[in-house]
Every structure is written in structure tokens, then in C-alpha cells.
N, C-alpha and C positions, 0 to 999 in steps of 0.2 A: 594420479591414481593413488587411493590412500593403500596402504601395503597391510591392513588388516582382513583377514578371511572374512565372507559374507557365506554364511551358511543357510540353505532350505529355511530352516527352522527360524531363525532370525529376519529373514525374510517375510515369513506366514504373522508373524508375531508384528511386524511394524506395518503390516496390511491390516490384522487384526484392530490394533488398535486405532487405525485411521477408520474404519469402517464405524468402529464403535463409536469414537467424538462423532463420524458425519451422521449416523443415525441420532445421537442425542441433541444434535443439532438441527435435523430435521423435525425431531418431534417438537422440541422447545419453541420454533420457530411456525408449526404448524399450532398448538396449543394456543399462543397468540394472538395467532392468527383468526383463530376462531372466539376469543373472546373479544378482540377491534368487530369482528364482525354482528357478535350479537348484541355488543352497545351502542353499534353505528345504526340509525335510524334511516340517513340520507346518504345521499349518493356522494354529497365533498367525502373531500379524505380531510380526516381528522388528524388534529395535532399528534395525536399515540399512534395511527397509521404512518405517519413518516417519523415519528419516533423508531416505531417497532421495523420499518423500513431500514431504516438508518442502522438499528442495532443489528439487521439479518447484514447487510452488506459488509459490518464489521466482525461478524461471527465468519461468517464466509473466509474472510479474507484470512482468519485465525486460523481456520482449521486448514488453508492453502488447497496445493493442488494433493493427487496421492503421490505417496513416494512410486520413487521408480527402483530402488534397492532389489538387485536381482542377482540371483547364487554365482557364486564364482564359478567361472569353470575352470576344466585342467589347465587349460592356459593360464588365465586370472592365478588360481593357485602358483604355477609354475614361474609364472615373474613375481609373487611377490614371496615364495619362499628363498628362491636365491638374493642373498645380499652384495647383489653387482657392486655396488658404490665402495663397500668395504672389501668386497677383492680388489679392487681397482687401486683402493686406497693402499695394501697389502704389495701390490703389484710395483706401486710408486716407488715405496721404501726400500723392495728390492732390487729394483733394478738401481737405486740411489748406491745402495749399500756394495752391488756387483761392481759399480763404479768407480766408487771410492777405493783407495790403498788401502785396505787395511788385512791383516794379518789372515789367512784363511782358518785359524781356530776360533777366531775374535767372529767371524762370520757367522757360525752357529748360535752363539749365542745372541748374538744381534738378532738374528733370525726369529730364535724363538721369543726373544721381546718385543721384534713387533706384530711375532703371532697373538701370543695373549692380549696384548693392546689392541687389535683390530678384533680378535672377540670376544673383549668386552666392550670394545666399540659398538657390535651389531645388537649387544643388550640393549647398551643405553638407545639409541636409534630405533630399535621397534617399541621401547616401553617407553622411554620418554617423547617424542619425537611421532611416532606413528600410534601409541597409543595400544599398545597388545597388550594383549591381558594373559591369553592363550599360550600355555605352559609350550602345549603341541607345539604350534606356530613359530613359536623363540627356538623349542629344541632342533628343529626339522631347518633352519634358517644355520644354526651354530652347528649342526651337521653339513650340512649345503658347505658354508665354509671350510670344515674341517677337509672334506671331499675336496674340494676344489685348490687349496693349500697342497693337499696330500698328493694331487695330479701334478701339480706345476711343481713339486720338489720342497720346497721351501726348506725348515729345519730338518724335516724329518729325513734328507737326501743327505744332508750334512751327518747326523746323530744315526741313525742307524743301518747298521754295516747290512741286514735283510732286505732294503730299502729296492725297491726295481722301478724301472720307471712304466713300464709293463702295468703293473698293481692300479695304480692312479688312471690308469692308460683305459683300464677295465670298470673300477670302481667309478670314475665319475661318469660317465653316460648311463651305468645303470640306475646310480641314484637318481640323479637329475629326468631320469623315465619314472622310476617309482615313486617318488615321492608328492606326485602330483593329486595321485591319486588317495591321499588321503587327507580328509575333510577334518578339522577338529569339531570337539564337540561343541552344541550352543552354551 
């Protein structure tokens, strides 16, 4: 599943223009059609009757079947605004890091480097990678993360002394309900 939104509008638009080639291709093929006919005399088919045959079966197959492109829904939107692969990847590092000996001040810091590394990870991944364009889409994704960082603790549990595990507890199932429901623009 490609992880870019399919919107209404985007949808209407890659209908529209299939409608439009198959009409131009009806006419163009119908137009021909009727000039084979008014220079054909006899009942053979003529050499430009399987010419112009030949050229409908290749136009045909040009313009394919219709697309089947159809609006995301809240679901559609809801897996592909969270970036599972880069929490997952988040999730590695830390439990790498919880394992390792290392200093409990040295932790935070590690922490928050491979926050920032996992997002700008989820940049590179939807714009390079999945191909987003949609500002909405990248910010509602590097929120998704930030929420879901902010629930499991990560630097923020270490760095700030207001930190509750409550907060995260509350914030992410609200987002991950709300944010579904919004559509970016075409």
C-alpha cells in the first residue's frame, strides 16, 4: 500500500481524464470508421479496414482498463499517517541503549539523538521513498511520532522534571482517533 493520501478530488480528476482519452478515442476511431466505409465499395475488407482495425486494438490497449483509485478512508488515512517502521525503528535503539552500560546522564542524550534521527528519518521516507508532496501528510506523520515518542517516555521522561507518564497515556489515543479524520488538500 503506497502511504500517500488519495483524496475525493484526485480521484474525480484521474476519472475525468480517462473519460476524456476514451471519448477522444471513440470519436477518432468512429470518424474512420466511417470514412473505410464510404470508400469501401465491396463487401472484402480492405487493406485500411485492418490497418484502421489494427490501429483501434492498439489505441485500446493505450488508453487500458479505468483506474480504480478510490478515496482513502479513516482507516486508509490512519495507517498511513502513523510511521510504524520508524517507531519500531525508535523502539530498537532503545531498548539497544536500555541495555547497554552506559551512564544514566549519557542516556538522555543518546535519547534525544536518536529522536531527531528517526524524525528526520520519517522525512526522508515519505518524500523520498513514498513520494509525499503534502506538507499536511509529513506534519500529521512527524506529529503521530512525536505523540507516540512522548507516550513510551523516551527523552522527554529523562529531560523534563513535569514529564508524567499519565500525559502520553491520554495524548496518544486521542491523536491517533483525531487525526484520521483529516483529509489534506488536492
Amino acid at each position: 500500500m503506497a502511504r500517500k493520501i488519495v483524496t475525493k478530488g484526485q480521484v474525480d480528476k484521474i476519472n475525468q481524464e480517462y473519460d476524456k482519452k476514451k471519448k477522444e478515442l471513440i470519436s477518432s476511431l468512429l470518424t474512420e470508421a466511417e470514412q473505410i466505409t464510404t470508400k469501401r465499395g465491396g463487401i472484402k475488407k480492405s487493406e485500411e479496414e485492418i490497418a484502421a482495425e489494427a490501429k483501434m486494438d492498439t489505441l485500446i490497449a493505450e488508453i487500458g482498463s479505468k483506474p480504480t483509485e478510490k478515496e482513502d478512508t479513516y482507516s486508509d488515512r490512519l495507517m498511513k499517517y502513523i510511521p510504524a517502521e520508524i517507531i519500531a525503528l525508535y523502539l530498537t535503539f532503545d531498548t539497544i541503549i536500555r541495555s547497554a552500560q552506559t551512564q544514566p546522564d549519557s542516556i538522555g542524550v543518546i535519547n534525544w539523538i536518536i529522536f531527531f534521527f528517526c524524525f528526520l528519518a520519517i522525512i526522508l521516507v515519505l518524500v523520498k521513498k513514498d513520494n509525499v508532496k503534502s506538507l499536511v501528510q509529513i506534519s500529521i506523520s512527524l506529529g503521530a511520532f512525536i505523540v507516540w515518542i512522548f507516550a513510551l517516555g523516551g527523552p522527554f521522561k529523562e529531560t523534563f522534571d513535569w514529564y508524567r507518564e499519565l500525559y502520553g497515556a491520554l495524548l496518544l489515543p486521542a491523536y491517533t482517533f483525531l487525526v484520521p479524520f483529516i483529509t489534506p488538500a488536492d
